[in-house]
C-alpha positions as CSV (number, residue, x, y, z in Angstrom):
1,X,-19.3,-40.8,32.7
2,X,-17.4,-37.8,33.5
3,X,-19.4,-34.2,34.2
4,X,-18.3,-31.0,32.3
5,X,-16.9,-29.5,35.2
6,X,-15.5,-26.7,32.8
7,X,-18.2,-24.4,32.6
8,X,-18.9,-25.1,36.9
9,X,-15.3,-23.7,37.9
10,X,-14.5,-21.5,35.3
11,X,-16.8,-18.4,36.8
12,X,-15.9,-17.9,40.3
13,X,-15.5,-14.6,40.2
14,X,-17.0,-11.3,38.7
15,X,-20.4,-12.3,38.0
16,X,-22.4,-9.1,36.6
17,X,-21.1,-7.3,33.2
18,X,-19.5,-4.8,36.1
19,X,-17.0,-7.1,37.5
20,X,-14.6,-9.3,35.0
21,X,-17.0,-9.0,31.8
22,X,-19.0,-11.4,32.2
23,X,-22.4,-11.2,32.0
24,X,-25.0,-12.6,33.8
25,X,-26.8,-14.0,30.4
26,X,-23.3,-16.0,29.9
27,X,-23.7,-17.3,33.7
28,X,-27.3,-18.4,32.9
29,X,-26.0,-19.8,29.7
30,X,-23.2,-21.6,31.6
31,X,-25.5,-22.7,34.5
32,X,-27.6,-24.4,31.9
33,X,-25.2,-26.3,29.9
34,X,-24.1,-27.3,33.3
35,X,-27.7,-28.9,33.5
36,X,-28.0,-30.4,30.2
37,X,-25.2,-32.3,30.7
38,X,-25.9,-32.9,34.3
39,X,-29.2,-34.8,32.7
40,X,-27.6,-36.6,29.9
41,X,-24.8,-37.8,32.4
42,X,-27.6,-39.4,35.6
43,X,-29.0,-42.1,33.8
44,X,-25.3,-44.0,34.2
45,X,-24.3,-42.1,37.0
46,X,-24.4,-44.8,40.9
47,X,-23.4,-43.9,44.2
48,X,-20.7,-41.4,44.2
49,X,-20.5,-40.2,41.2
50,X,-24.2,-39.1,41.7
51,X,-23.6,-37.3,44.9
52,X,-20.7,-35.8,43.2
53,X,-23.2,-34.6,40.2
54,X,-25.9,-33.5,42.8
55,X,-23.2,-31.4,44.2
56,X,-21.7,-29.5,41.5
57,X,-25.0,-28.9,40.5
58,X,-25.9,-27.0,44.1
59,X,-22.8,-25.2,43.8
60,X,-24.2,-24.1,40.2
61,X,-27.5,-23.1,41.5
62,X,-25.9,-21.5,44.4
63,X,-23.5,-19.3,42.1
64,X,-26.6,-18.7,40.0
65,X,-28.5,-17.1,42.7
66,X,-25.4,-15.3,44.0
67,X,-25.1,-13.7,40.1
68,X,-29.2,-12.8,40.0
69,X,-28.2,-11.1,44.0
70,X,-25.6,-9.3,42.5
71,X,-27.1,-7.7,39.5
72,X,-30.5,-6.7,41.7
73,X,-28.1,-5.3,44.4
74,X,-26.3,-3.1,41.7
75,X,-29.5,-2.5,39.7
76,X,-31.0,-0.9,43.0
77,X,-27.6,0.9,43.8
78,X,-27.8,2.7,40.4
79,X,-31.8,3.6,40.7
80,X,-30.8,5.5,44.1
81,X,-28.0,6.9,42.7
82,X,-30.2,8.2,39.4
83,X,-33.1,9.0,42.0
84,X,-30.7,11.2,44.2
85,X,-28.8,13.1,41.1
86,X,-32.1,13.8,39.8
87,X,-33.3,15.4,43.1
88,X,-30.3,17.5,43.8
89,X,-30.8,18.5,40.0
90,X,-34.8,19.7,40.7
91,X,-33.6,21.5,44.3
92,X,-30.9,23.5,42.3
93,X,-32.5,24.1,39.1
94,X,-36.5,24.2,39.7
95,X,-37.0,26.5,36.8
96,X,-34.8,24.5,33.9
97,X,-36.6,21.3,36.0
98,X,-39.9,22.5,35.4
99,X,-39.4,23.4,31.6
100,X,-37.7,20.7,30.3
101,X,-40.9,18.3,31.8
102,X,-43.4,20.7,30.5
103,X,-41.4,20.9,27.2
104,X,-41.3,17.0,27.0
105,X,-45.0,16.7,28.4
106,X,-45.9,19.1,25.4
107,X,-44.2,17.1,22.8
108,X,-45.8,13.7,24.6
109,X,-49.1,15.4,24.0
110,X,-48.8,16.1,20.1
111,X,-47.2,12.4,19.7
112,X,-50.2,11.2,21.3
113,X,-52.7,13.3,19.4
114,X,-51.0,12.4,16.1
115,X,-51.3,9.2,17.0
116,X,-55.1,9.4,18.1
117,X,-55.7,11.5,14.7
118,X,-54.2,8.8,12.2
119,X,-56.1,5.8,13.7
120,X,-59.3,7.5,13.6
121,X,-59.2,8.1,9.9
């Protein structure tokens, strides 16, 4: 019985939403259809068509990892990037800095005494 190799060699490139569209849910997606049919396909698999199964599947686990990689790597590029803009922002503007988080500390406060008002009644 043949394996969908479709959904295995149809993502070889561009892995995170960034690159090529697609996203990693639709890899995960992929990665597990690749599974299901992986399991429904063993029980009359022998020999070589096993090993052939066993290997697709590593390269599917590989490229799953390699996606999950790619998506922390650019997740952690955009924090420093955020976490550097937002410094240079404080060094050249301390005063606006300061206002704008005692303006949204403020307006935290009164949400949170609202809040603490209404359950207490």
């Amino acid at each position: 019985m043949p394996i969908n190799t479709e959904a295995s060699n149809s993502n070889k490139s561009g892995r995170t939403s960034g690159q090529g569209g697609t996203t990693l849910t639709e890899e995960f997606q992929k990665f597990i259809t690749d599974i299901e049919d992986l399991l429904k396909s063993t029980t009359s698999l022998s020999g070589p068509e096993f090993e052939q199964a066993k290997r697709k599947l590593t390269e599917r686990v590989a490229s799953a990892k390699a996606s999950v990689e790619d998506l922390s790597e650019n997740f952690a590029a955009k924090a420093r990037h955020s976490a550097e803009v937002t410094d240079r922002y404080v060094h050249e503007k301390p005063w606006q800095s300061l206002a704008a988080s005692s303006t949204l500390s403020f307006l935290l406060g009164v949400l949170v005494a609202r809040g603490c008002n209404s359950s207490a009644k």
